[in-house]
C-alpha positions in Angstrom: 0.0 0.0 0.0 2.6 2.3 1.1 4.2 1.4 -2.9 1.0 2.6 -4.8 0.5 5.7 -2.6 4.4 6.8 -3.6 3.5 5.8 -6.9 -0.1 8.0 -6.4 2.2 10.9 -5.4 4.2 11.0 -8.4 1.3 10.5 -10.8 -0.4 13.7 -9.5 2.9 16.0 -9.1 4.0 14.9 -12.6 1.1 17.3 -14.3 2.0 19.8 -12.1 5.7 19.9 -13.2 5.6 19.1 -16.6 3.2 22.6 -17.1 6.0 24.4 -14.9 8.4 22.6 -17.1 6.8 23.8 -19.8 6.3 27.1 -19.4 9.7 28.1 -17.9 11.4 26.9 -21.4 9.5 29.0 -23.9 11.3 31.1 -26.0 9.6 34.9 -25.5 11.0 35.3 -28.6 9.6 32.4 -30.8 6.2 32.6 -32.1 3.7 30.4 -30.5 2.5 27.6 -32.7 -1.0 27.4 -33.5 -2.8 24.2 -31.3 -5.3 21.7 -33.2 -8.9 22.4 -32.0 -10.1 19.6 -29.3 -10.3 16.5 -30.6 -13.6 16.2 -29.1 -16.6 18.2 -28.2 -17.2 16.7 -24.8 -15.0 16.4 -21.5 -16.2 12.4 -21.8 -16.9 10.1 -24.5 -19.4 8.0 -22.9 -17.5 6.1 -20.4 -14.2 7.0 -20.4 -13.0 11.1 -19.8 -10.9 12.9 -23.0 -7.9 14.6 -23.7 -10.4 17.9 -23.9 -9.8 20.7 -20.7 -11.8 23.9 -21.2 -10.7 27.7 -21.0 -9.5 29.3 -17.6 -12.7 29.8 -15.4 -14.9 27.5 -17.2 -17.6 26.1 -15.6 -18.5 22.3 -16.4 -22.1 20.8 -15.1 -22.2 17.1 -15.8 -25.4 14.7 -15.0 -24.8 11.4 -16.4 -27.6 8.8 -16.4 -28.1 4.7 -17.3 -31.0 3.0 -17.1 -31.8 -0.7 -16.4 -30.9 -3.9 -18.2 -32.8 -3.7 -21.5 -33.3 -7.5 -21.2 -35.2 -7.3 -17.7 -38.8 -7.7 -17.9 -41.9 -4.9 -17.0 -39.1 -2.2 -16.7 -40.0 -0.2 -20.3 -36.7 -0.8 -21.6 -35.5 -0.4 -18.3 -36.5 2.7 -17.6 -38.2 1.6 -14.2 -34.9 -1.2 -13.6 -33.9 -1.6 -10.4 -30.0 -1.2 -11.8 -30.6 2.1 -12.9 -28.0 5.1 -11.9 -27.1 8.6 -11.7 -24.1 10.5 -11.6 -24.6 14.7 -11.1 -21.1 16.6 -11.2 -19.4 19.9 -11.6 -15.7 20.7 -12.9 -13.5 24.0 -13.0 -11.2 25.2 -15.1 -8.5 26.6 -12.9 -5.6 26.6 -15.6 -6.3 26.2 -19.3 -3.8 22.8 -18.5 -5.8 22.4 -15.0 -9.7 21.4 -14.4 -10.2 19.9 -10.6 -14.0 19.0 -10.1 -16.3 16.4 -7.6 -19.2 14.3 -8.4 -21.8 12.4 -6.3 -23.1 9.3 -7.8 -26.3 7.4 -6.7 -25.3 3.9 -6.7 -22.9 2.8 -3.3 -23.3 6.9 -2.6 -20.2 7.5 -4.2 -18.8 11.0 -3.3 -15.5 11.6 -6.1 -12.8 13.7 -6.2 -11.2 14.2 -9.8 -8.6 16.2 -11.3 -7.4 16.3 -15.3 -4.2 18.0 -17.1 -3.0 18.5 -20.2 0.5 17.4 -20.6 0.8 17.8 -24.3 -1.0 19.3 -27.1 -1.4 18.6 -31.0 -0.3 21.5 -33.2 -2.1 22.1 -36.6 1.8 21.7 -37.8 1.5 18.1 -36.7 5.1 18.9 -35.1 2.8 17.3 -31.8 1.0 14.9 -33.3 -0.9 14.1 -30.9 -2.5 15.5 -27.5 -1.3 13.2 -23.5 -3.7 14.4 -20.8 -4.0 12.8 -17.4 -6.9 12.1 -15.6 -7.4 11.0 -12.2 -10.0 10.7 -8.9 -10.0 9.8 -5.3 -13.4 7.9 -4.1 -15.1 7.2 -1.4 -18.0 5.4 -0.7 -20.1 7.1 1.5 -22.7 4.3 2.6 -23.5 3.5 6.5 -20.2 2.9 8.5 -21.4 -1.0 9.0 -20.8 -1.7 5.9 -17.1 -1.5 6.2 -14.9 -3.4 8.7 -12.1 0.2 8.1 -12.7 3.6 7.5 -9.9 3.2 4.7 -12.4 0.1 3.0 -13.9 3.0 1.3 -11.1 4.3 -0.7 -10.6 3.7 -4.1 -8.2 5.7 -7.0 -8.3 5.8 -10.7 -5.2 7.1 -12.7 -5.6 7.4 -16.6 -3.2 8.9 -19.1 -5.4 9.3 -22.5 -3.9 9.8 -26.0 -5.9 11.1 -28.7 -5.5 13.0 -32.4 -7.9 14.7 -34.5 -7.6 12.8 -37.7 -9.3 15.3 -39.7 -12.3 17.5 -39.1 -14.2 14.6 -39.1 -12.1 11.7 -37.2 -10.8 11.6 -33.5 -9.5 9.2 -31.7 -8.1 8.1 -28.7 -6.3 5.2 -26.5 -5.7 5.3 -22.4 -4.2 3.1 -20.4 -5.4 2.9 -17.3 -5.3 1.3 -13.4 -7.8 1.5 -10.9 -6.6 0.2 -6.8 -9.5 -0.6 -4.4 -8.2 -0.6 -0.7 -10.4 -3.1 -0.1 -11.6 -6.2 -2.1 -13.4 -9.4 -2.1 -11.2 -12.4 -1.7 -11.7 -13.4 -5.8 -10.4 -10.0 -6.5 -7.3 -8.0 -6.9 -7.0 -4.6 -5.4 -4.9 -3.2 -8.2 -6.6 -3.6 -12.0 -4.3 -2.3 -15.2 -6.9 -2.3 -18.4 -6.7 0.1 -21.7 -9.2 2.2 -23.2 -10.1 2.8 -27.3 -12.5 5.4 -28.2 -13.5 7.6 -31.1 -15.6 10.2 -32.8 -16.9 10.5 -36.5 -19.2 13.7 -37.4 -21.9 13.0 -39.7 -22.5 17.1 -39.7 -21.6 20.0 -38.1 -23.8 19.5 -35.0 -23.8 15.6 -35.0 -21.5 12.7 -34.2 -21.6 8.7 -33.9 -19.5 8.0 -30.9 -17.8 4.4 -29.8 -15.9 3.9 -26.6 -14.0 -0.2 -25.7 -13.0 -0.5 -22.5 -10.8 -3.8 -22.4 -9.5 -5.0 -18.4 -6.0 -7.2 -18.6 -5.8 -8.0 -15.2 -7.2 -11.2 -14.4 -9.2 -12.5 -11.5 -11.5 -15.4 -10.6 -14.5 -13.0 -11.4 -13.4 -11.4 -14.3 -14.9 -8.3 -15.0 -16.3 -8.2 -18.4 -15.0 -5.5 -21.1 -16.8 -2.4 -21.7 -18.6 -1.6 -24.8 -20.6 1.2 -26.1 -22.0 2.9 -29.2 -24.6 5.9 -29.6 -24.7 9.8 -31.2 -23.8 12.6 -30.2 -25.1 16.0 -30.2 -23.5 19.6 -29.6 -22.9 22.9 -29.5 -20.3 25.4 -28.5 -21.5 25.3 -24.8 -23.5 22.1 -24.6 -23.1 18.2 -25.7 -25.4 15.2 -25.3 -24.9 11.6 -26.2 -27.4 8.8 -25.7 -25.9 5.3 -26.7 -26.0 1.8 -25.4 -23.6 0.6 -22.7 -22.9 -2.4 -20.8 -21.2 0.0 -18.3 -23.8 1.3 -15.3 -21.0 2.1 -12.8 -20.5 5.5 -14.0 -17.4 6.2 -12.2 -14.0 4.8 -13.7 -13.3 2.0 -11.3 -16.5 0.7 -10.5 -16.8 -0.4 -14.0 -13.4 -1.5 -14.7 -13.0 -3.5 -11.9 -16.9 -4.6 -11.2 -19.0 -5.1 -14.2 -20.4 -8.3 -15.0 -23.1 -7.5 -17.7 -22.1 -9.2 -21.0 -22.8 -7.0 -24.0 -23.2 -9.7 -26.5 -25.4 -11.7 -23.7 -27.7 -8.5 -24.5 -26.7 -7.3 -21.1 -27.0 -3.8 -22.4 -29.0 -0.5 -21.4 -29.8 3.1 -22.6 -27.7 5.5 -21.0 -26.7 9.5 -21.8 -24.6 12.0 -20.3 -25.2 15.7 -20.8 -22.6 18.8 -20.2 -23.4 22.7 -20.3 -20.3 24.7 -19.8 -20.2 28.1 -18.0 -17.5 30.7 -19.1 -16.6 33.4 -16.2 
C-alpha cells in the first residue's frame, strides 16, 4: 500500500511539473504555434474522460444517467430497472492545462474527487502529433459505516493517461491506459486492475457525431470483470453536448466499471444510457 501511494504521489505531481516545465522553457521570442482544435466536443466520451480541458474559469455541469438492463422484464426498456443510476457533477477550469471538479453518484453513494491535465497538445503543424492528458479521482464510498470493517475500505483511485488525435475535421480518436486500486476487495479479486481504453468520434454534420468507446480490463481474477462496450450519437454545440448510446457500463465512475461489471454486452446485457454537459465561461 505504502508502494501505490508513492507511486499515487508521483502521478499527481507529474502534471503539475511538466506545465512548470513547460512554461519556464518557452522562447519569448519564438512565435507560439498554433494548437489543433479539441479533438472532441465533450470532456467524456461516454464512459471514459478525453484529452479535452476547457478555457481558464470555465464552468462544467455534468449529469450522467443509465437505465436498467434492457433485457429485464416490465421495466420499459429499463426505464423503471432496479439497476438504474445517476451521476450529477461539476468541474473547473483553474488553468487552461488544469480542471479539478467532484461528483456524487447514486449507486454505493459515491462522493469523487477528480482532477485532469493536459500534458501535451497537438499542433495544426502536426510537429505534436498528438494530445497526452491525465486524468485521475479519489473515491469514497459514502454508505452507512457498518458496511465496512475500516474507515480506509472506502477508498478507491483511478489514474488514466489518455492519447488522442484529431484525424481530420471529421475523425478523433483516442487510446488510455489505465489502473484502478480498491483498498479493499473481495477475496476473488485483486486490489490493483491495469486495463486500456479505445475510443472515437466521427461527425456525420456539423452538430452531430456517432461516438464508440471499448473498455478492455487485462488484469485477471477469478471473477473477471467483463469488457466495456458502447455505441450511440452525439449532439453539440459550443457550450452544450449530449450523447445517448447503449452501454454495458452502469457504474459510471471509472473503477467501479473497470473493476466490477459483469453485464455481457453480447449476452444482450445492455442499457440506454446518456450524459449531458453545459459549460459556463466566467
Amino acid at each position: 500500500m505504502k508502494n501505490y501511494i508513492k507511486i499515487l504521489l508521483v502521478l499527481l505531481l507529474f502534471p503539475v511539473l511538466a506545465i512548470a516545465q513547460d512554461d519556464d522553457t518557452k522562447d519569448s521570442t519564438k512565435v507560439k504555434e498554433a494548437l489543433e482544435r479539441p479533438a472532441f466536443e465533450s470532456a467524456t466520451l461516454i464512459e471514459n474522460p478525453t484529452n479535452v480541458l476547457f478555457a481558464k474559469n470555465t464552468l462544467e455541469v455534468q449529469m450522467q444517467h443509465r437505465f436498467g438492463l434492457l433485457n429485464e422484464t416490465n421495466t420499459l426498456a429499463g426505464i423503471y430497472g432496479d439497476g438504474a443510476n445517476i451521476r450529477i457533477a461539476l468541474s473547473y477550469a483553474i488553468h487552461e492545462r488544469l480542471t479539478i471538479g467532484f461528483g456524487t453518484t447514486k449507486n454505493s453513494r459515491l462522493q469523487d474527487f477528480n482532477w485532469k491535465a493536459a500534458l501535451l497538445r497537438q499542433t495544426r503543424s502536426n510537429s505534436m502529433p498528438v494530445s497526452v492528458s491525465y486524468y485521475g479521482n479519489f473515491t469514497i464510498d459514502a454508505r452507512p459505516e457498518s458496511t465496512f470493517n475500516l474507515e480506509q475500505d472506502r477508498y478507491s483511485f483511478f489514474n488514466q493517461v489518455i492519447i488522442a488525435k484529431k484525424f481530420s475535421p471529421n475523425v478523433s480518436m483516442q487510446i488510455a491506459p489505465s489502473v484502478s486500486h480498491f483498498n479493499a476487495v473481495g477475496t476473488d479479486m485483486e486490489n490493483d486492475m491495469f486495463a486500456i481504453a479505445f475510443g472515437g468520434r466521427v461527425k456525420i454534420s456539423p452538430q452531430t457525431a456517432i461516438i464508440f468507446d471499448y473498455s478492455q480490463p487485462i488484469t485477471q481474477f477469478d471473477s473477471d470483470p467483463k469488457p466495456g462496450i458502447s455505441i450511440g450519437t452525439e449532439f453539440s454545440t459550443s457550450a452544450h453536448a449530449f450523447q445517448i448510446f447503449l452501454t454495458n457500463y452502469s457504474g459510471i465512475v471509472p473503477q467501479q466499471n473497470y473493476m466490477k461489471n459483469q453485464n455481457d454486452f453480447f449476452k444482450s446485457d445492455f442499457m440506454i444510457g446518456f450524459n449531458i454537459t453545459r459549460n459556463y465561461n466566467f
